[in-house]
PATI-736417 format. One record per residue (C-alpha): residue number from 0; x, y, z. Coordinates in nm, 2 decimals. Example, Ala and Ser with C-alpha at 12.3 -4.5 7.8 and 13.67 -1.06 7.14 Angstrom:
REM residues 2
[node 0, [1.23, -0.45, 0.78]] [node 1, [1.37, -0.11, 0.71]] 
END
This chain:
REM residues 92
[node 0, [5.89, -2.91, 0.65]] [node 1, [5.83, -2.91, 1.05]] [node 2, [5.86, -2.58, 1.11]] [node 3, [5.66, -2.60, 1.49]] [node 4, [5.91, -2.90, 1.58]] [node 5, [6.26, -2.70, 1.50]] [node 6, [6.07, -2.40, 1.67]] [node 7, [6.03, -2.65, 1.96]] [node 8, [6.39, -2.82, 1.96]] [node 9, [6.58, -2.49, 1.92]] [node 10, [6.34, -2.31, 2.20]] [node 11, [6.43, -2.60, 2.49]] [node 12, [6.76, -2.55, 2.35]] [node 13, [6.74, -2.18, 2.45]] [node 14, [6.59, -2.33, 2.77]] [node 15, [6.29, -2.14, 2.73]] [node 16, [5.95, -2.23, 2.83]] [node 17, [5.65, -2.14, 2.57]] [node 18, [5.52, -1.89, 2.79]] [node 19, [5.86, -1.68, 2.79]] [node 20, [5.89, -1.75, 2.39]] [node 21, [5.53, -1.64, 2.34]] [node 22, [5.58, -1.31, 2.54]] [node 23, [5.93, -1.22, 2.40]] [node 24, [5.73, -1.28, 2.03]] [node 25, [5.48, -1.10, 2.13]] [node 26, [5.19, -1.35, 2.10]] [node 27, [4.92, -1.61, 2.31]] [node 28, [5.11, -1.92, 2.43]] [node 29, [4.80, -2.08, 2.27]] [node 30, [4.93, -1.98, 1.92]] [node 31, [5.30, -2.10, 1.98]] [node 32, [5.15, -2.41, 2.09]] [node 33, [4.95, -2.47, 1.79]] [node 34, [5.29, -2.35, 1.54]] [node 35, [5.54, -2.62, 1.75]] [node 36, [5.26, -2.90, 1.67]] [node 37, [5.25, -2.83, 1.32]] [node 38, [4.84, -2.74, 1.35]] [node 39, [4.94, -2.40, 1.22]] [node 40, [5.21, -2.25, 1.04]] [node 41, [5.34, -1.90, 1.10]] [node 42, [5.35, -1.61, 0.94]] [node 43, [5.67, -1.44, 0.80]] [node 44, [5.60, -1.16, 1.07]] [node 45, [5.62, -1.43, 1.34]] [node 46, [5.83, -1.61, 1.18]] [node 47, [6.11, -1.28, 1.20]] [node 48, [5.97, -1.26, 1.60]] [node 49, [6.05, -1.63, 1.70]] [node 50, [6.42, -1.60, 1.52]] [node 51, [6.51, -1.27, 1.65]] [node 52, [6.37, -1.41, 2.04]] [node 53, [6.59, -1.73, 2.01]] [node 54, [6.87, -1.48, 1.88]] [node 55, [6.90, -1.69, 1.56]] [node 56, [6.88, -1.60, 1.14]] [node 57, [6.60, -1.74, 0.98]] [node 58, [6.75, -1.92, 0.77]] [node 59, [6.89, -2.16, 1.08]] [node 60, [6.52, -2.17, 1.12]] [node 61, [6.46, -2.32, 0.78]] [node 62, [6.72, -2.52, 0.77]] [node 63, [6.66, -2.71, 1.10]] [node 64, [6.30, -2.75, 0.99]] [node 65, [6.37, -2.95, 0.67]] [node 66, [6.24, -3.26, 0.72]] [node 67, [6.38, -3.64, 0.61]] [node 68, [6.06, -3.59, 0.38]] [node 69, [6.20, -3.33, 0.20]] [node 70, [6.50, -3.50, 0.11]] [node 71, [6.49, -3.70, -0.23]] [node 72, [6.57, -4.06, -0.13]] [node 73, [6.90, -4.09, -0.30]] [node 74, [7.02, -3.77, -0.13]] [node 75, [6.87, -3.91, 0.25]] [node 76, [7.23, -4.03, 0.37]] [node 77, [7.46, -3.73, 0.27]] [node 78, [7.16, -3.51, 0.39]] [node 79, [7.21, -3.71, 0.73]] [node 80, [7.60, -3.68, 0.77]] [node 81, [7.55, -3.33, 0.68]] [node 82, [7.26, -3.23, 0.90]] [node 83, [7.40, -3.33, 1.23]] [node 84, [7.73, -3.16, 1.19]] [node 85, [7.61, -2.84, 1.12]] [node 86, [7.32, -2.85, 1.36]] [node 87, [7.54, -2.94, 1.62]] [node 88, [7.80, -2.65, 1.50]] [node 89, [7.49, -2.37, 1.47]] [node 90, [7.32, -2.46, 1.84]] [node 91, [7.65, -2.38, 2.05]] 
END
């Protein structure tokens, strides 16, 4: 799970720089940096912050951070077709 990465995709997405997420979330640009690497991983809290800032549920949140690791490799091509419609249907 890439949590820090779908952070990262869906915030340039917004066309929002870190600085701007941080202060809407109400924490140190340092800290968002350190969540879109993947060094740290957020807490439900800040999890709730970043989703309400980027105006999105959480669960978009999860879902866009599932990663091709997650997906058992007999499921990896249906997980595929599936993934990019419906990220490209929940990012408009």
């Amino acid at each position: 799970m890439d949590i820090g990465t779908a952070i990262k995709i869906l915030r340039k997405e917004k066309q929002l720089g870190q600085k701007q997420l941080a202060e809407m979330c109400g924490i140190s640009v340092n800290a968002l940096s350190q969540i879109e690497i993947n060094a740290t991983f957020p807490q439900k809290n800040t999890i709730k912050k970043i989703c309400e800032s980027l105006q999105i549920p959480v669960s978009y949140l999860l879902f866009f951070s599932i990663s091709d690791d997650d997906i058992p490799d007999d499921k990896k091509v249906v997980f595929k077709s599936l993934n990019s419609a419906i990220k490209s249907i929940l990012i408009e």
